[in-house]
N, C-alpha and C positions, 0 to 999 in steps of 0.2 A: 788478787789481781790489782794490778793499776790504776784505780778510777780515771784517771787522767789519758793512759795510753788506750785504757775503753773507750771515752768518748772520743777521743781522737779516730779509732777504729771505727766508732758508729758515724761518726761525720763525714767521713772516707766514703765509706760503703752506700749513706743515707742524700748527705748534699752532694756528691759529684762522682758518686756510682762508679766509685772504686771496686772491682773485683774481689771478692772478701779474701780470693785464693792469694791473691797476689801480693796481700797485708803482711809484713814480717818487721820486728824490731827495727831489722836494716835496710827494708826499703828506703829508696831515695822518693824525696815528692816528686822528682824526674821519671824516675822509673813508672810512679804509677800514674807518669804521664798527666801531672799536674803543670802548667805553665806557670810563668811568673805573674801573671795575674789571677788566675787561681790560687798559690800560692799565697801572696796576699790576703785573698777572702777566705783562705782556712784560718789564716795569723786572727784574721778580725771576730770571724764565727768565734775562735777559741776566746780572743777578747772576751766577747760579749757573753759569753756561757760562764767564766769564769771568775770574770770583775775583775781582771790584773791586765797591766800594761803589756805587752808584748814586743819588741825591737823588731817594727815593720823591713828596716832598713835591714837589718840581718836576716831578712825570709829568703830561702832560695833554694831555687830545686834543687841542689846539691845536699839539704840536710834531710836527715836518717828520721824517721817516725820516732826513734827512741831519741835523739838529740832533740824534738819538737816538743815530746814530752816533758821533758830536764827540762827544758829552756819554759814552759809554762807552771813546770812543779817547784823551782828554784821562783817562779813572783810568786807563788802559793804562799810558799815557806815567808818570802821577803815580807807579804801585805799581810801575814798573821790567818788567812786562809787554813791553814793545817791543823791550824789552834782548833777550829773549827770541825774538825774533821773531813775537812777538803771539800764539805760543799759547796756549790757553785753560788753563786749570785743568785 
């Protein structure tokens, strides 16, 4: 599995009590009825768990839990994170 699209799944389900049923690749953060300011403070949680930058300005309900993942496993890759075996900060 994903480490990356797991923690995103436990952060779902753990900080903002996402329904685990409702978790799929292609959910939108819309759909699981995250707002734009939640939206936000998932970009930042994932910040802070994983020590890489995030493009706050491109947060937004419209992206797929798998494009969330790409979009934090491409800084992974960038800051040399992967080297490492993808652990977090």
């Amino acid at each position: 599995m994903d480490p990356v699209y797991d923690h995103l799944v436990t952060v779902l389900t753990d900080k903002f009590e996402v329904d685990a049923k409702e978790i799929r690749p292609d959910s939108t953060l819309g759909a699981l009825e995250l707002d734009s300011l939640a939206v936000v403070e998932l970009y930042v949680t994932l910040q802070e768990h994983w020590g890489v930058p995030l493009d706050e300005d491109g947060a937004t309900a419209e992206l797929t839990l798998e494009q969330v993942a790409q979009a934090v496993s491409a800084q992974l890759t960038v800051e040399g994170v992967a080297d490492r075996g993808g652990a977090p900060q």
